[in-house]
KOLMAR-285319 format. One line per 3 residues: number of its first residue (from 1); their letters; for each residue x, y, z of C-alpha. Coordinates in nm, 2 decimals. Layout:
BEGIN
NUM) A) X,Y,Z | ...
This chain:
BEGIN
1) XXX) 0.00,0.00,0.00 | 0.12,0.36,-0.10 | 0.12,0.58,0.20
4) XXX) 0.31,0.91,0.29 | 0.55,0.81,0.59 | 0.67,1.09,0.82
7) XXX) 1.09,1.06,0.81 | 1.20,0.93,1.12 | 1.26,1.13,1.41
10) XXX) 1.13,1.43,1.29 | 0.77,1.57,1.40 | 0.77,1.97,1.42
13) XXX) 1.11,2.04,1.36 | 1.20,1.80,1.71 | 1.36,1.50,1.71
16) XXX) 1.21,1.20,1.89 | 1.42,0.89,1.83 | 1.80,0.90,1.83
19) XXX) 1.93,0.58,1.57 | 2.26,0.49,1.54 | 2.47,0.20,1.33
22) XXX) 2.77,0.08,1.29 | 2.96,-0.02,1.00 | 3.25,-0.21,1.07
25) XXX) 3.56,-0.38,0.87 | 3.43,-0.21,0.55 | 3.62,-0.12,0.27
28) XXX) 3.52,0.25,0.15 | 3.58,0.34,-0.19 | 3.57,0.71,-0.19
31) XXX) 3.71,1.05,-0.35 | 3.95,0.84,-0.57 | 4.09,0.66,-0.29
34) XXX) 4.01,0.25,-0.14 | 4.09,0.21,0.23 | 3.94,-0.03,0.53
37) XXX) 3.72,0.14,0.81 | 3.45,0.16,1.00 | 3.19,0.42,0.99
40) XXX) 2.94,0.54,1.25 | 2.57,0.67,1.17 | 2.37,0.87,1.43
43) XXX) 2.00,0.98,1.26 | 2.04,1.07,0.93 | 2.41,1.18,0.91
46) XXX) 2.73,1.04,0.88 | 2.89,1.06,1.23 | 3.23,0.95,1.22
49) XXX) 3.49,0.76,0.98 | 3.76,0.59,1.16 | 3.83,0.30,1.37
52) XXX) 3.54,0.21,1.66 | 3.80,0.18,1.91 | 3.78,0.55,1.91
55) XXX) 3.45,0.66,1.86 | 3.20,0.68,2.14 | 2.89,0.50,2.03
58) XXX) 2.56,0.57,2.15 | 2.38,0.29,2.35 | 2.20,0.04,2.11
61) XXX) 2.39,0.11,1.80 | 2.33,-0.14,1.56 | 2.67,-0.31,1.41
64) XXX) 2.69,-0.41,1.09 | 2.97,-0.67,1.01 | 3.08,-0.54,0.62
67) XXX) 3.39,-0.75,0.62 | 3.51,-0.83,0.28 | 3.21,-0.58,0.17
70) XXX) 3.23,-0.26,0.00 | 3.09,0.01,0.09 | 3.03,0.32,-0.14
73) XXX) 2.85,0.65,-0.14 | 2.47,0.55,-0.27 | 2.41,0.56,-0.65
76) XXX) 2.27,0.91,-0.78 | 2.11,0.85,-1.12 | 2.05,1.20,-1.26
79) XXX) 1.82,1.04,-1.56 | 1.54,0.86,-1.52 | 1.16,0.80,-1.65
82) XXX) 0.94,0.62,-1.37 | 0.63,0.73,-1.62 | 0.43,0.87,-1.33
85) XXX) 0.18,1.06,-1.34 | -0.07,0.92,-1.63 | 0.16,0.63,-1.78
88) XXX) 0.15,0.39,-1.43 | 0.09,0.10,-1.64 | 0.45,0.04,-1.72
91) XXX) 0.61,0.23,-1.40 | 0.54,0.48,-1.12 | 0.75,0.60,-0.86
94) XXX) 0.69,0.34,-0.59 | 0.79,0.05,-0.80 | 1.02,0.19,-0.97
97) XXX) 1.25,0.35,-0.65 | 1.15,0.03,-0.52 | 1.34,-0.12,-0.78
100) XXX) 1.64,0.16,-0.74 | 1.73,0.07,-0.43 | 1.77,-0.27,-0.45
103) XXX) 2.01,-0.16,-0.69 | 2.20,0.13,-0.45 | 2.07,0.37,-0.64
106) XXX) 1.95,0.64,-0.36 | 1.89,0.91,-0.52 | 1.71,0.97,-0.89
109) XXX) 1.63,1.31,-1.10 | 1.30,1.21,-1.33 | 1.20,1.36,-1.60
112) XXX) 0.90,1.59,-1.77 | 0.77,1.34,-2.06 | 0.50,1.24,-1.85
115) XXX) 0.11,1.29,-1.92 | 0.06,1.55,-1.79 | 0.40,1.68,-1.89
118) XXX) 0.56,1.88,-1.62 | 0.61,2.20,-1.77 | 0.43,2.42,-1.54
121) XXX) 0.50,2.53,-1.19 | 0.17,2.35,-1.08 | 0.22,1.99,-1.25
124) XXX) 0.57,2.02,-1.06 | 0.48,2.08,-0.77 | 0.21,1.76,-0.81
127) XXX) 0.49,1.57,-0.91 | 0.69,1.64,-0.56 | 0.34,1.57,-0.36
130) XXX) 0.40,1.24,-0.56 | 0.76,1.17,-0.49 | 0.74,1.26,-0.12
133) XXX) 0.43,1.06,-0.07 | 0.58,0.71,-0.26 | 0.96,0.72,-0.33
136) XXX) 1.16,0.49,-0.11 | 1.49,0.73,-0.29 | 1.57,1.07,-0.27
139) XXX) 1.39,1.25,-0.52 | 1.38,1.55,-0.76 | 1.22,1.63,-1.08
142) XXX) 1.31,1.84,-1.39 | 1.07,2.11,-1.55 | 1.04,2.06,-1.90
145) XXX) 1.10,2.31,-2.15 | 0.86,2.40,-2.44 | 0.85,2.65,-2.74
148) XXX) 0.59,2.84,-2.53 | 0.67,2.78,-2.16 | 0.97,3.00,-2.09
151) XXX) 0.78,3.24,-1.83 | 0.74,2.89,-1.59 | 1.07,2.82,-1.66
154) XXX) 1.20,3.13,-1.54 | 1.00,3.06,-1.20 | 1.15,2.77,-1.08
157) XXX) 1.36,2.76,-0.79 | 1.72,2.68,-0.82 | 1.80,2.55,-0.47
160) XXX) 1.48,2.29,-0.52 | 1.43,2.19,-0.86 | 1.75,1.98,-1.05
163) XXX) 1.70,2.13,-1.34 | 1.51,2.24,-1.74 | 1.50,1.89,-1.95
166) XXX) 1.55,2.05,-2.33 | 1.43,1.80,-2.60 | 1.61,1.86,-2.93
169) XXX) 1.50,1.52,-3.05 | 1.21,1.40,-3.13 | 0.96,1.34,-2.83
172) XXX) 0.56,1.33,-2.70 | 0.32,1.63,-2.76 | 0.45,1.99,-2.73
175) XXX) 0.81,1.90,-2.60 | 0.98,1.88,-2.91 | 1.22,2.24,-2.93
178) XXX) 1.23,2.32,-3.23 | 1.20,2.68,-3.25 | 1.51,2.88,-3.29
181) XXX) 1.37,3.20,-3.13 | 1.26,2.96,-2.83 | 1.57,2.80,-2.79
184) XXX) 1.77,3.13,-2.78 | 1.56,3.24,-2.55 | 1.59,3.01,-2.31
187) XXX) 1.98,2.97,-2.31 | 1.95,3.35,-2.28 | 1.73,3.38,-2.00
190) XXX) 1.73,3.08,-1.76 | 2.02,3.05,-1.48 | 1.97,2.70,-1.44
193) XXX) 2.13,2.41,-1.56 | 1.96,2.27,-1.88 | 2.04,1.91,-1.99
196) XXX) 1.97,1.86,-2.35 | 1.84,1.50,-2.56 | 2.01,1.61,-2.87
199) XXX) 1.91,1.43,-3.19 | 1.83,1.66,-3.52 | 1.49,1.57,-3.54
202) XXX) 1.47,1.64,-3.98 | 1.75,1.37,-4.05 | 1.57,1.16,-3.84
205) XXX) 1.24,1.23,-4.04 | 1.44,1.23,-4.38 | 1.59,0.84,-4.30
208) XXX) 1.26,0.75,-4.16 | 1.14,0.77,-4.47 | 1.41,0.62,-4.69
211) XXX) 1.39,0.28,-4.46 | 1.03,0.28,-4.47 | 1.06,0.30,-4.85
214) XXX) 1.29,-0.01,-4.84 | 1.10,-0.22,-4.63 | 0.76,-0.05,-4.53
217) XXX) 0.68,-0.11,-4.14 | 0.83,-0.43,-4.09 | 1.21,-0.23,-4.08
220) XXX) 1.49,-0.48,-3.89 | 1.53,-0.31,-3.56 | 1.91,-0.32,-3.65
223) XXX) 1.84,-0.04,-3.86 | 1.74,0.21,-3.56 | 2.14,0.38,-3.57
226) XXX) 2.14,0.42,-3.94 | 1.76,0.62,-3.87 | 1.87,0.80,-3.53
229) XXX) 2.22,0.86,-3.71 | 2.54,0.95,-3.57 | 2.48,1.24,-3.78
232) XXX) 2.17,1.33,-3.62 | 2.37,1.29,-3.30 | 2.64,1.51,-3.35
235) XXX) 2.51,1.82,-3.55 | 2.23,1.85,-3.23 | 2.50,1.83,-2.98
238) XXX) 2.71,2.07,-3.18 | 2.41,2.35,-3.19 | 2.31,2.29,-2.82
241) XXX) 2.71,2.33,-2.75 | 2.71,2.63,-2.97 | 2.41,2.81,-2.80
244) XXX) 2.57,2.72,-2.46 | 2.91,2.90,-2.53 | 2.73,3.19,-2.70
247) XXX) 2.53,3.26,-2.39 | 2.72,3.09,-2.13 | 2.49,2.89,-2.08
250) XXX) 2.54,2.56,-1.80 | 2.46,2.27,-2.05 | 2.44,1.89,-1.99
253) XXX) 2.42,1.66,-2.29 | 2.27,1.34,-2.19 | 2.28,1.01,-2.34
256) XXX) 2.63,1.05,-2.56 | 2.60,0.76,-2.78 | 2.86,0.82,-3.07
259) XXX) 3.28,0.87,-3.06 | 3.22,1.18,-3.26 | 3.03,1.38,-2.98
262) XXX) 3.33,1.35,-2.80 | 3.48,1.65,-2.99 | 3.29,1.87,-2.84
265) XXX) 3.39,1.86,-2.43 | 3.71,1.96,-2.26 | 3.91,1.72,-1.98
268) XXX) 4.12,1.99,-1.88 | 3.92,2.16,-1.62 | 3.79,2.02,-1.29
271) XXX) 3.42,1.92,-1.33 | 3.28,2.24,-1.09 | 3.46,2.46,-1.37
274) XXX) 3.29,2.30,-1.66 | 2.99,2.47,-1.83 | 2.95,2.23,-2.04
277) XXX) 2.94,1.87,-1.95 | 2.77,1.51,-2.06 | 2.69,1.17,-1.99
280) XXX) 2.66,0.86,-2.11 | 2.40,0.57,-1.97 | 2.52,0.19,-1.90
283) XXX) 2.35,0.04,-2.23 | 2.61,0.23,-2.43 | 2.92,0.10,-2.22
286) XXX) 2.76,-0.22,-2.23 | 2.54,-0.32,-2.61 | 2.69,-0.26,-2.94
289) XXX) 2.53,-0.33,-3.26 | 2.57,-0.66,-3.25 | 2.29,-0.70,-3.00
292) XXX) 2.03,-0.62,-3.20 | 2.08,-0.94,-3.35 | 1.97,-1.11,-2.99
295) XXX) 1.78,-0.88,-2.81 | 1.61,-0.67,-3.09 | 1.37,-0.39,-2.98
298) XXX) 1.44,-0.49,-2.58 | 1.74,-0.27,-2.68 | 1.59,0.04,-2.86
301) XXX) 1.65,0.33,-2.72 | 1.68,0.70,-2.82 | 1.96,0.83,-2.95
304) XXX) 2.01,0.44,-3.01 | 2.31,0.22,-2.96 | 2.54,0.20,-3.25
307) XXX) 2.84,0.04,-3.28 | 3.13,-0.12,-3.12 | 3.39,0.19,-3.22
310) XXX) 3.15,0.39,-3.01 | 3.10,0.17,-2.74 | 3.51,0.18,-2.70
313) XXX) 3.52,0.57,-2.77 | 3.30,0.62,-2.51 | 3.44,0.41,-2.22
316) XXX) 3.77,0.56,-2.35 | 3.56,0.88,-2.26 | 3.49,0.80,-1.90
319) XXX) 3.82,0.73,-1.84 | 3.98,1.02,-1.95 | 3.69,1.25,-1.82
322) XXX) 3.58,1.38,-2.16 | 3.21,1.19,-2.00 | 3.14,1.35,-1.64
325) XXX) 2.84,1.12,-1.56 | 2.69,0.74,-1.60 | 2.33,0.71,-1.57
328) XXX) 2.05,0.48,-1.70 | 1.75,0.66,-1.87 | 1.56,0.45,-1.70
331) XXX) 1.27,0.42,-1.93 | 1.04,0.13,-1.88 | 0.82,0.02,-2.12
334) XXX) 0.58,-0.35,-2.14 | 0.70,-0.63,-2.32 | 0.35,-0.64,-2.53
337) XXX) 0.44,-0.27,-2.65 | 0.81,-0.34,-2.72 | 0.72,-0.67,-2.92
340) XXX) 0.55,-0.42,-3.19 | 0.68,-0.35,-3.47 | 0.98,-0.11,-3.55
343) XXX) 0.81,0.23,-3.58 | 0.51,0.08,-3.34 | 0.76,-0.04,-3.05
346) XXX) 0.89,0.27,-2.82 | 1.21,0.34,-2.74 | 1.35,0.29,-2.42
349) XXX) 1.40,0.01,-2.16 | 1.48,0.00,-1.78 | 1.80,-0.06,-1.59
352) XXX) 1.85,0.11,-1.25 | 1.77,-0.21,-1.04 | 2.14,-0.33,-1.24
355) XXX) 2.30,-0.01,-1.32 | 2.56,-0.01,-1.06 | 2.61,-0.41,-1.05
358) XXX) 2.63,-0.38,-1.46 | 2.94,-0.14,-1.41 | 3.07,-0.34,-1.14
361) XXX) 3.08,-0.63,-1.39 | 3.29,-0.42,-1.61 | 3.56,-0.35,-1.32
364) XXX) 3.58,-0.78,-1.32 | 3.68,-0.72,-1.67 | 3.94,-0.45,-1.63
367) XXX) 3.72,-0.18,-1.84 | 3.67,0.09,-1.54 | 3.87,0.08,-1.23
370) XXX) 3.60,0.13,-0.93 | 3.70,0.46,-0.81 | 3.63,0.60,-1.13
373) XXX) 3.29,0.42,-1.12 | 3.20,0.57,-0.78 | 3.36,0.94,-0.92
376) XXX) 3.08,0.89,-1.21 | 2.79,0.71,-1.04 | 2.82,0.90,-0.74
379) XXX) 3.05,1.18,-0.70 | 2.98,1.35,-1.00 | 2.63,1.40,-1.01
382) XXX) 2.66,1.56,-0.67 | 2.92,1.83,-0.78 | 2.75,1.88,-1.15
385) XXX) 2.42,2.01,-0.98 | 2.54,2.10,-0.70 | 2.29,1.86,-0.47
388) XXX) 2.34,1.97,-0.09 | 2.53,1.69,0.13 | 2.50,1.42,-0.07
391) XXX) 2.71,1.24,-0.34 | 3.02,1.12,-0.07 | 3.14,0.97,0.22
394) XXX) 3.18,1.24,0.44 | 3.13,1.32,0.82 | 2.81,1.51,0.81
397) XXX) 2.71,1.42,0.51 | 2.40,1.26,0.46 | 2.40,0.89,0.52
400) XXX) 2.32,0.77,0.17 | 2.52,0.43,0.13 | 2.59,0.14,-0.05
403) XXX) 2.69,-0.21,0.09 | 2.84,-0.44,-0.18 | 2.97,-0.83,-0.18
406) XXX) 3.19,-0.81,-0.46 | 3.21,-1.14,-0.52 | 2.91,-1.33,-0.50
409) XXX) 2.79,-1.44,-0.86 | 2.40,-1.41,-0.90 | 2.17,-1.40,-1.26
412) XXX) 1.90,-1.18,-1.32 | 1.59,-1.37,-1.38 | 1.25,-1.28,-1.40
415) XXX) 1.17,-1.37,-1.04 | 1.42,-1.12,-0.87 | 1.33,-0.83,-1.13
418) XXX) 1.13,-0.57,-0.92 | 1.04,-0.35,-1.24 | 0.68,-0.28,-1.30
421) XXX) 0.76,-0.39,-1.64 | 0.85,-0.70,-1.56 | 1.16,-0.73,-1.81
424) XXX) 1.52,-0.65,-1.83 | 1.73,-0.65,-2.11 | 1.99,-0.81,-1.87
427) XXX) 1.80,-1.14,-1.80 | 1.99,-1.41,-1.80 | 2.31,-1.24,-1.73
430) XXX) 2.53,-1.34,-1.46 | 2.72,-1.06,-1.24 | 2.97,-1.14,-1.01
433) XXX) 2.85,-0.84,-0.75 | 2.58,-0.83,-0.54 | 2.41,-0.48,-0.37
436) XXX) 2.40,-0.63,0.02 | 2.24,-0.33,0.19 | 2.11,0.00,0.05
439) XXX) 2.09,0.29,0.36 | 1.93,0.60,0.25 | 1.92,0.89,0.47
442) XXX) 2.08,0.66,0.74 | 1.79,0.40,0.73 | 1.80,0.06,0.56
445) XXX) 1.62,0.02,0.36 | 1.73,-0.24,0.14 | 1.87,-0.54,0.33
448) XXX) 2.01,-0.88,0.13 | 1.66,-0.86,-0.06 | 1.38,-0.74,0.20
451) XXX) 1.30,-0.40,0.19 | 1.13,-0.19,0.42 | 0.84,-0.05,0.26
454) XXX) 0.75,0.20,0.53 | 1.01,0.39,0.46 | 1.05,0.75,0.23
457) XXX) 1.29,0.95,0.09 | 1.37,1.33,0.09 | 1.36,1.56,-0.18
460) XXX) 1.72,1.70,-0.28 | 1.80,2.06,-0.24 | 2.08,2.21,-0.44
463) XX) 2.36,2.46,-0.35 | 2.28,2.73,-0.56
């Protein structure tokens, strides 16, 4: 049953219960470094870092045992779609933070492509009743932009509100930007940080067309990254990039999915000194082209997965800290709508449950080291929008955290998927990493499976 849950110990502005835990033997991966401690919770904070021998615990701390576990900063996934309101059917936020924090994801930013969309002041504020009543995460929510809807946008409050979600690609109703007075006008005006889905929506048309002329509706979903071209890719980018520098602008590209977006970011500044910045989401670390062949529209996505030069030009990316962010685009959709057809089926798929353990799987194979997993999962997302006390292991920080067994092999079947959807395009897969224990806000709330569904998040507020 949904219900709003008060957060614990707070009625009024007073506390009333004082908790307290106790992480032992763990080893922390944190700001770039990997080091065994222990680490002491009191409420919501983290209290101390260092060895219990010389911290004073408070009576009836609970102790947690996380030898040979490791213990990371909880997951902040700045790009997600849990289709709530008016498209429940496939998600809403209670299953699908459900399903977030069984994967150490504890914190999620979700976007406007919702019906209604959320590009008014009112709908967003509906949307944060929503989140505070069901999420078991940490929660915030982007306004959309439209060609009309610049006065709302210019509302919003920077220290509440993660940020404008800009469509330059082709999406539902009115959020398609395609006016180039509208755009202006919005890099001109707005003081927040706009992320941008940049495909160029007329050589997505013009290809459309071409494929549909070869093989009328029945096109081979292989075909999607000759439609949604790297072309398309890279001359949106380039414009969003170019209206950025010409108005200084703060500008996140999401989703990179080709080697030649690349061109367009800088490594040679600290990531609070960037204006411009991007991500990339696991499926494009992970799928290449040749998937298609296997798991056909399961993997269609938009901008869609293309090929294996990519796939290594982007991890190539994170490394070198062209990339500043991985996420998931969390987008689920039912298995009797992605079975259609290839212009019927809808892009997208879902993944947070297995982000984190997906990019664990790819430290077993030498691809990512995991500092630089936690720096983009974690870290980065904090610093890029600035979210208030969150995003590291720090004393008095909150206590968002991640307990993982790194080795102890489980597959993803259809029985321990906790998407509304049902599906995952990673069923069947075998990782060698396990989330033990998910704490969010110094509560666990996920614990080796069993999750305590009284619990709910807070909304993030942002330093700005």
């Amino acid at each position: 049953m949904k219900m709003k849950v008060p957060h614990l110990g707070d009625l009024g502005g007073k506390k009333l219960i004082m908790s307290s835990i106790l992480i032992k033997n763990a080893t922390i991966i944190n700001e770039g470094k990997v080091y065994g401690s222990d680490l002491l919770i009191v409420d919501e904070l983290i209290a101390s870092i260092g060895s219990s021998d010389q911290i004073k615990m408070p009576s009836g701390t609970k102790i947690i045992d996380a030898t040979g576990l490791l213990l990371i900063p909880g997951v902040i996934d700045d790009h997600v779609h849990f289709r709530e309101p008016g498209l429940t059917y496939k998600g809403d936020i209670f299953s699908e933070s459900r399903a977030a924090i069984a994967g150490g994801v504890t914190s999620f930013m979700d976007m406007p492509n919702t019906n209604p969309q959320t590009v008014t002041i009112d709908t967003l504020k509906e949307k944060y009743l929503i989140g505070s009543e069901n999420s078991f995460t940490n929660y915030s929510f982007y306004l959309g932009a439209t060609n009309t809807n610049l006065d709302e946008v210019l509302k919003v409050d920077p220290s509440a509100v993660c940020g404008i979600k800009l469509f330059m690609g082709s999406s539902t109703g009115n959020m398609l930007v395609d006016n180039e007075l509208a755009l202006r006008e919005l890099f001109a005006r707005t003081s927040l940080l706009i992320t941008a889905h940049c495909e160029d929506e007329p050589i997505i048309r013009k290809n459309s067309e071409i494929y549909r002329e070869k093989y009328g509706e029945e096109v081979p979903v292989k075909m999607h990254p000759m439609i949604r071209s790297r072309e398309a890719c890279f001359l949106s980018s380039l414009h969003a990039v170019n209206l950025a520098k010409e108005y200084n602008t703060r500008l996140h590209i999401l989703h990179l999915s080709t080697a030649d977006e690349l061109k367009l970011f800088r490594n040679n500044l600290a990531l609070d000194q960037k204006k411009i910045t991007g991500e990339v989401c696991v499926h494009y670390l992970w799928f290449d082209e040749s998937s298609y062949d296997d798991l056909g529209s399961l993997i269609k996505w938009n901008p869609a997965i293309k090929t294996r030069f990519d796939r290594d030009a982007l991890i190539n990316g994170v490394n070198n800290n062209l990339i500043d962010v991985v996420a998931t685009d969390h987008a689920p959709h039912t298995l009797a709508e992605k079975e259609n057809s290839y212009f019927k089926a809808p892009s997208g798929g879902p993944l947070i449950q297995h982000s984190l353990v997906a990019m664990l799987e790819l430290w077993h194979r030498k691809i990512f080291n995991i500092e630089k997993i936690v720096e983009m999962m974690c870290h980065n997302p904090a610093i890029l929008f600035n979210i208030r006390n969150r995003g590291f292991i720090r004393e008095g920080y909150q206590a968002d955290l991640c307990l993982v067994n790194p080795d102890s092999p489980w597959s993803v079947s259809k029985e321990n998927i906790l998407y509304k959807c049902g599906w995952s395009p990673f069923e069947g897969t075998t990782f060698q990493s396990k989330v033990v224990q998910t704490i969010v806000n110094g509560t666990i709330v996920y614990n080796n499976g069993v999750i305590n569904n009284d619990y709910r998040g807070q909304r993030l507020m942002f330093d700005r």
